[in-house]
C-alpha positions as CSV (number, residue, x, y, z in Angstrom):
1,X,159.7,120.2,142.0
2,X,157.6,123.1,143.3
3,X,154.3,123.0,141.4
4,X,152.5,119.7,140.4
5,X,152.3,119.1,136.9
6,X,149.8,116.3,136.4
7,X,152.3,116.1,132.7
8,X,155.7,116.1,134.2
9,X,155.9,112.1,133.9
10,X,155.7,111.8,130.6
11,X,158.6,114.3,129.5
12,X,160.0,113.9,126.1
13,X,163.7,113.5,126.0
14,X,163.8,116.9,123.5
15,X,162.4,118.6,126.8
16,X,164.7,117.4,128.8
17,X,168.0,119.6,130.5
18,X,171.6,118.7,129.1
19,X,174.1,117.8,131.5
20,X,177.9,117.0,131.0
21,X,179.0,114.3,133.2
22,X,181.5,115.2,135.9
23,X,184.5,112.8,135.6
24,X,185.9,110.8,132.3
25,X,185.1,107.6,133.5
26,X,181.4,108.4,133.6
27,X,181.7,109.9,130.3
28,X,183.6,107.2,128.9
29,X,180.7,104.5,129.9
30,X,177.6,107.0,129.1
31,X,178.7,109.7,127.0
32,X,179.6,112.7,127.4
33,X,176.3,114.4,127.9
34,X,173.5,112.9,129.0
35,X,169.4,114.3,129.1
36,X,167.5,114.4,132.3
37,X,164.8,115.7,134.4
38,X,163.8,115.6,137.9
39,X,161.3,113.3,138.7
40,X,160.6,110.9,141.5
41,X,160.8,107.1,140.7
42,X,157.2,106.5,140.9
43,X,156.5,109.1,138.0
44,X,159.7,107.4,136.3
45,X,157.5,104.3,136.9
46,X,154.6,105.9,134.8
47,X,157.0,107.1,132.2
48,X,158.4,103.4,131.9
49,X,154.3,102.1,131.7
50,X,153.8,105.0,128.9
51,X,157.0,104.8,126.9
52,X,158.7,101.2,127.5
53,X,157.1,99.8,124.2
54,X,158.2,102.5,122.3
55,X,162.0,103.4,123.6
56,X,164.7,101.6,125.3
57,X,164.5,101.7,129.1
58,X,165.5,100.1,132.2
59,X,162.8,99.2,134.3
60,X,161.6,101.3,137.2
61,X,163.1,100.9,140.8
62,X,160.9,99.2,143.8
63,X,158.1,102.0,144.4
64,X,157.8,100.7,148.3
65,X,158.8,104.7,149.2
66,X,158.7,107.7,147.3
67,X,162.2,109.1,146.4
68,X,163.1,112.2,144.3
69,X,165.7,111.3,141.0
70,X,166.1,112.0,137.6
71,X,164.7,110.3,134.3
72,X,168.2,110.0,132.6
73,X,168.7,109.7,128.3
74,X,172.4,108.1,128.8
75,X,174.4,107.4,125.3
76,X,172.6,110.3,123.5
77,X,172.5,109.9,119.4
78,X,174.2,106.2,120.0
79,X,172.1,102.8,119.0
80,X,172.2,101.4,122.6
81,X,170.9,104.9,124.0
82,X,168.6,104.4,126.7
83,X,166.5,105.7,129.7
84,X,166.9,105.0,133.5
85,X,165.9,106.4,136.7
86,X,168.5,107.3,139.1
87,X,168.3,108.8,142.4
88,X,169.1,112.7,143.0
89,X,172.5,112.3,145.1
90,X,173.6,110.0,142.1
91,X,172.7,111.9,139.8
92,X,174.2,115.3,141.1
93,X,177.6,113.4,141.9
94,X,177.9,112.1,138.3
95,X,176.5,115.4,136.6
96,X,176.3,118.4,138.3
97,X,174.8,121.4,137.1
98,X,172.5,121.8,133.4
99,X,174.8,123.4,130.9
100,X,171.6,123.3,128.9
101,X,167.7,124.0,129.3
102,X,164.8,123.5,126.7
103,X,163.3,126.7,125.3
104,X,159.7,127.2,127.1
C-alpha cells in the first residue's frame, strides 16, 4: 500500500478486487472466486473488532509483528461464506492476479 488511508480497514467486501483462484483444488474448497484486499493483519484485526458481530469471520492472527496480507471473502454468494486474513505469499500462490477491480 503506498498512501495511508486512515479507512482502508474497514473495506466492504463490494469494494473489494475479484480474484480466481489458481489451481482446482483451491477452488473446489473456496470457490471459484474469491474477494480481497491488501491489508496487513493488524488492520485485518480492526476489521474483525468492527465487523465480527455483523459477518462471519475468522479471528485475526497473533499481532506480535506487523505483516502485509489480504482480507479474503472465500465461498462468495454461499451460506458458509466467510472472511479471513491471509498472508501475501499465500495469497499470491493461491490467486494470483485481480481479474476484477471495484469502480472508483
Amino acid at each position: 500500500m503506498s498512501e495511508y488511508n486512515p479507512d482502508r480497514p474497514y473495506i466492504r467486501v463490494q469494494d473489494m478486487a475479484t480474484f480466481k483462484a489458481i489451481d482446482t483444488e483451491t477452488a473446489s474448497m473456496y470457490g471459484r472466486t474469491v474477494r480481497a484486499a491488501e491489508i496487513s493483519n493488524v488492520d485485518y484485526k480492526m476489521h474483525f473488532t468492527r465487523f465480527h458481530e455483523t459477518s462471519s469471520m475468522k479471528p485475526p492472527p497473533s499481532c506480535g509483528r506487523i505483516f502485509m496480507g489480504y482480507v479474503v471473502v472465500r465461498k462468495l454468494g454461499r451460506p458458509d461464506q466467510y472472511e479471513t486474513w491471509m498472508p501475501d505469499h499465500v495469497f499470491e500462490e493461491l490467486y494470483g492476479q485481480p481479474v476484477s477491480t471495484p469502480e472508483t
